[in-house]
Each structure stands twice: as C-alpha cells, then as structure tokens.
C-alpha positions as CSV (number, residue, x, y, z in Angstrom):
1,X,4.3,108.0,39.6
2,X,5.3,105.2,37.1
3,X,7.7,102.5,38.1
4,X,11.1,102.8,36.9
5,X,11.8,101.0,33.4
6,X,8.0,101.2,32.6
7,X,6.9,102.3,29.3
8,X,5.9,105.1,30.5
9,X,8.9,105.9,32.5
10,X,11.9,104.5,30.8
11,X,15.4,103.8,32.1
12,X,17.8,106.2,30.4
13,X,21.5,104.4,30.8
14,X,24.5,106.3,31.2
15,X,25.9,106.7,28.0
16,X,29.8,105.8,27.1
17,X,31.0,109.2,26.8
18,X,29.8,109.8,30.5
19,X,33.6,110.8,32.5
20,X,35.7,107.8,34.0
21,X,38.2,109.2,35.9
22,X,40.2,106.0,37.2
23,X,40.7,106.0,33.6
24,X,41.8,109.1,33.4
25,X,43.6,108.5,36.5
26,X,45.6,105.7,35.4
27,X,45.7,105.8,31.5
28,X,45.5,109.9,30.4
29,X,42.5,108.5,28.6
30,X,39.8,111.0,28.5
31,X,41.5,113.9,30.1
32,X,41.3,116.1,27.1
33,X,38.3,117.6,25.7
34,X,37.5,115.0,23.3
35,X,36.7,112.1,26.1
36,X,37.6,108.7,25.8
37,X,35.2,107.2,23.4
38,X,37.3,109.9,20.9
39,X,40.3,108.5,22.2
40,X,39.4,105.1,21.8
41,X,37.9,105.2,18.1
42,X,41.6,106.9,17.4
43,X,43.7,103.4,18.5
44,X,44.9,100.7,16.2
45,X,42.6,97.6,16.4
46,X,44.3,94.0,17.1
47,X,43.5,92.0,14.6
48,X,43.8,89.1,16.6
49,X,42.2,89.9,20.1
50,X,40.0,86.8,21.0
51,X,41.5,87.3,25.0
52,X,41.9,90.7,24.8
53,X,39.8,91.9,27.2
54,X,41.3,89.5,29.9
55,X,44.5,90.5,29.4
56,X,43.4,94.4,30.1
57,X,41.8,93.5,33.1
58,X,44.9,91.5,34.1
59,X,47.7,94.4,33.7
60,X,46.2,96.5,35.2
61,X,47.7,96.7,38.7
62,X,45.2,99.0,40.4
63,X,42.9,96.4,40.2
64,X,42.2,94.3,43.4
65,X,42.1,91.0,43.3
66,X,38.4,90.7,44.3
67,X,37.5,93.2,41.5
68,X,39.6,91.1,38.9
69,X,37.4,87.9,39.5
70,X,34.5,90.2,39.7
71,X,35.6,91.7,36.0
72,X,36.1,88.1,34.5
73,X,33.1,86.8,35.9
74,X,30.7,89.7,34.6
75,X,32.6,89.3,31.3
76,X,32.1,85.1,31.3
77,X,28.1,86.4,32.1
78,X,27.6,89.1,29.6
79,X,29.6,88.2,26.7
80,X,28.9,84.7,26.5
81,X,25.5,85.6,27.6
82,X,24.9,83.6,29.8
83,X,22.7,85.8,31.6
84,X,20.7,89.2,31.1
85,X,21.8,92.2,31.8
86,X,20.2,93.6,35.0
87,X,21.1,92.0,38.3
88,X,20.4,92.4,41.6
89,X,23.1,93.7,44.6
90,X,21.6,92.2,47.2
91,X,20.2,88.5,47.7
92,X,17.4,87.7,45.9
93,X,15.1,87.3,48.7
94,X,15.1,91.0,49.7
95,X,13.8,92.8,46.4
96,X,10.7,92.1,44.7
97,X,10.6,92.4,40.6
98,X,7.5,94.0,40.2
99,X,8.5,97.5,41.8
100,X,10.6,97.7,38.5
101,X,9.7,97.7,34.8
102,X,6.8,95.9,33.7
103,X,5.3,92.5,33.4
104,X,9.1,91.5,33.5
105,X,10.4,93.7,30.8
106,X,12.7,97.0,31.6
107,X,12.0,99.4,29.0
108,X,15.3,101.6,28.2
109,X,14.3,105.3,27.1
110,X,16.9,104.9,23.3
111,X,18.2,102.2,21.3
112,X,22.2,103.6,21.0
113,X,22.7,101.4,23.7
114,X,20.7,98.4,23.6
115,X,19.3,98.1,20.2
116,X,15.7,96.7,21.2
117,X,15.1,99.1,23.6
118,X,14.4,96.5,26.4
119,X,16.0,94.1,28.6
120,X,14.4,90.9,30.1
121,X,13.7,91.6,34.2
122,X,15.5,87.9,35.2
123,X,15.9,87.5,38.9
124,X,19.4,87.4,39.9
125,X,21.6,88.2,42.3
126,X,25.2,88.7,41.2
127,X,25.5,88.8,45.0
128,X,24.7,85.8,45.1
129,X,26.4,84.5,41.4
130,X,29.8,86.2,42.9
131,X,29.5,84.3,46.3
132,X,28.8,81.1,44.7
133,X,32.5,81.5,42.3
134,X,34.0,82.2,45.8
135,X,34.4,85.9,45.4
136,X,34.1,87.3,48.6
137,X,31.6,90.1,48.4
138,X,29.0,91.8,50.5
139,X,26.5,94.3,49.1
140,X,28.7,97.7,49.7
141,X,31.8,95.7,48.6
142,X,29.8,94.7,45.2
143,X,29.1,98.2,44.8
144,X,32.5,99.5,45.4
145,X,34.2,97.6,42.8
146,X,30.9,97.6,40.3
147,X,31.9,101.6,40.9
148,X,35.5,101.1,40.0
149,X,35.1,98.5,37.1
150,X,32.7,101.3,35.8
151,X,35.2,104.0,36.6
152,X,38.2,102.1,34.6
153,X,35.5,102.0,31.5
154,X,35.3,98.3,31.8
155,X,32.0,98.3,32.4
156,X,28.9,100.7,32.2
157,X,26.6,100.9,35.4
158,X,23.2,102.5,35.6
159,X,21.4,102.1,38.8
160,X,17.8,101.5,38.3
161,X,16.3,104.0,39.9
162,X,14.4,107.6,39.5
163,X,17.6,109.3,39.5
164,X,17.9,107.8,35.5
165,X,15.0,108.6,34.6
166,X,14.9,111.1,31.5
167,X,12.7,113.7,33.4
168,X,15.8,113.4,35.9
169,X,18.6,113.9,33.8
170,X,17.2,116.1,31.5
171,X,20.2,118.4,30.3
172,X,22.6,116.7,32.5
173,X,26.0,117.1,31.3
174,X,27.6,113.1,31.4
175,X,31.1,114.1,29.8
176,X,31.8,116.4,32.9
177,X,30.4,114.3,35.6
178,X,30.8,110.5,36.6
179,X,28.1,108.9,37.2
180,X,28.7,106.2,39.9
181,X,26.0,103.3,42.1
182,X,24.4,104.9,44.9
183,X,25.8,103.2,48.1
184,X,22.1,102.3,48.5
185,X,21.0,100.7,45.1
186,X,19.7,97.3,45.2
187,X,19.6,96.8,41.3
188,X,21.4,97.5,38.5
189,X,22.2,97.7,34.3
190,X,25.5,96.7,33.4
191,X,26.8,96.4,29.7
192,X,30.7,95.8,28.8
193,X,32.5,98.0,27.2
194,X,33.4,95.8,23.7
195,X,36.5,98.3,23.7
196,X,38.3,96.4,25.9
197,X,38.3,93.6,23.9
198,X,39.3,95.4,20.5
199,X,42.1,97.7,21.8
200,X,45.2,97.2,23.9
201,X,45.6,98.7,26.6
202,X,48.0,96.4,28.8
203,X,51.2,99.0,28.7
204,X,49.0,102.1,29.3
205,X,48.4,101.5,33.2
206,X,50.0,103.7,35.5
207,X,47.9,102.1,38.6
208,X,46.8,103.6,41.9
209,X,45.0,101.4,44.5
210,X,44.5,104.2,46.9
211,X,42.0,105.3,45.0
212,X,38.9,104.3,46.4
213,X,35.3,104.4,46.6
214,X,34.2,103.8,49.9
C-alpha cells in the first residue's frame, strides 16, 4: 500500500461543511439543514475586521484558557505564515517524515481547499512550538483542544492517516458526521477558518465548558 499523502494515495481534508457541533452547541450555527458554511455566507461582513478573529476566540467563554493561547498561536502560525501547515503532535524525535507523503511533499486528493494541491512536509512539532510559548500541553491534551478548536469551526483538522484517504471516505456523508483527531494520531493538517476573521460572532456564544473531548 502507498504512503499516505503520496501521489498515488492522496490526503483528502475534511471539507468545511463537515458538522461542528460545539458550534452548534454554543452558537445555533449549523443546526438546520443548510450547515454552517450556509449560515455563514448569509452574515453581514465587517468592513473593518483586521482583529477579528481574536476577538471571537476571546468571547467565547467555553473556551479554556490553554485552548485560547493554543487558538492565537496557530492563528500567529498560519496566517502570518510563519509556518506550513502540517505539524506534528508529538515531539519531533518520535516520528520519522518519510512514512508520510513523498520526498517531502503531501499531496492533497482536490484543490477546493488548498489551491496547489500540496503542502510542504516541514518537521514540526506544535507540541513542541506550544511548550516553548508556555502553553502547557501534552500530546492527548493537544489533541483535545485541536478537537475542540475544530469543533467551534475555528479551525479544520485532518489527521494524516488512512482513515482520509479517498478510497476510505468514499461516499462518506461529512455534513452528518464530525470528524474529530484520533486520540492516537501523531500528525496532522490544520487550515483556519478565514470566517472567523470576516464575521462577528462575539455576542453569539452561549458557552458550555462541560463539554468535552476526553
């Protein structure tokens, strides 16, 4: 079998309109049939929203204050781009780049995400990038609130593994289902949603920290 993000076995990312339900949870947001990208394209854009995106990760209570830092620092990362978009969740030392992708290139199965169709395979731990701001994380505590940042929309997570694999998702249904980090996985996609930073969403959360993904 082909390595995961080869050519000839592509990483297929879980799309936008795949279910969030902290957002739904918290916000109403994607509750009725037409999902929350819908929902989203319906809002009013600021026309001023340079901060925007901090401020929705600020308001909204349910949010821990480990997973806040976490949020601002993959948002620093990703939308300065200051780094690629594939990291590692455990330390560097204990995962090898070469059982994914190849010759250092992940190749992604469609272009509606990612426009080139590929992502550089950089070596980096955001285990290690979190522990060096002083966010105190271990692996299964990075996953848990990757999980939830993913599950309020912030962010989009797709585990690189044979589980996203277009053979292995082949008629699944994303809008019904959530698709969450394995407690298990060792590397990972993430993109932002850009949403965030466009629409305002600071009065919309209701909040509930008991929800949990443990």
């Amino acid at each position: 079998m082909e390595k995961v993000g080869s050519q000839g076995n592509p990483l297929k990312l879980v799309p936008d309109v795949s279910r969030r339900l902290l957002l739904e949870i918290t916000t109403g947001i994607g509750v009725d049939d037409d999902g929350p990208v819908t929902v989203f394209s319906r809002m009013k854009e600021r026309k001023q929203s340079f901060d925007l995106y901090i401020k929705n990760l600020m308001r909204n209570s349910a949010l821990s204050a480990i997973e806040l830092r976490l949020g601002y620092l993959l948002f620093d990362l990703l939308d300065n781009e200051f780094s690629d978009a594939v990291f590692l969740l455990v330390e560097n030392s204990r995962y090898r780049m070469s059982k994914v992708g190849d010759d250092g290139i992940l190749y992604l199965h469609d272009k509606r995400q990612v426009s080139s169709g590929v992502e550089i395979l950089e070596k980096q731990s955001l285990l290690e990038l979190s522990q060096n701001a002083n966010i105190d994380l271990d692996s299964k505590s990075l996953i848990n609130s990757l999980n939830r940042l993913h599950s309020f929309f912030y962010i989009t997570c797709t585990e690189v593994s044979e589980a996203n694999t277009p053979e292995s998702r082949r008629g699944y249904n994303y809008e019904a289902n959530e698709v969450l980090l394995s407690d298990t996985a060792e590397i990972t996609h993430i993109r932002l949603n850009q949403r965030f930073a466009k629409y305002d969403l600071t009065k919309k959360w209701v909040g509930s920290k008991n929800y949990n993904y443990a």
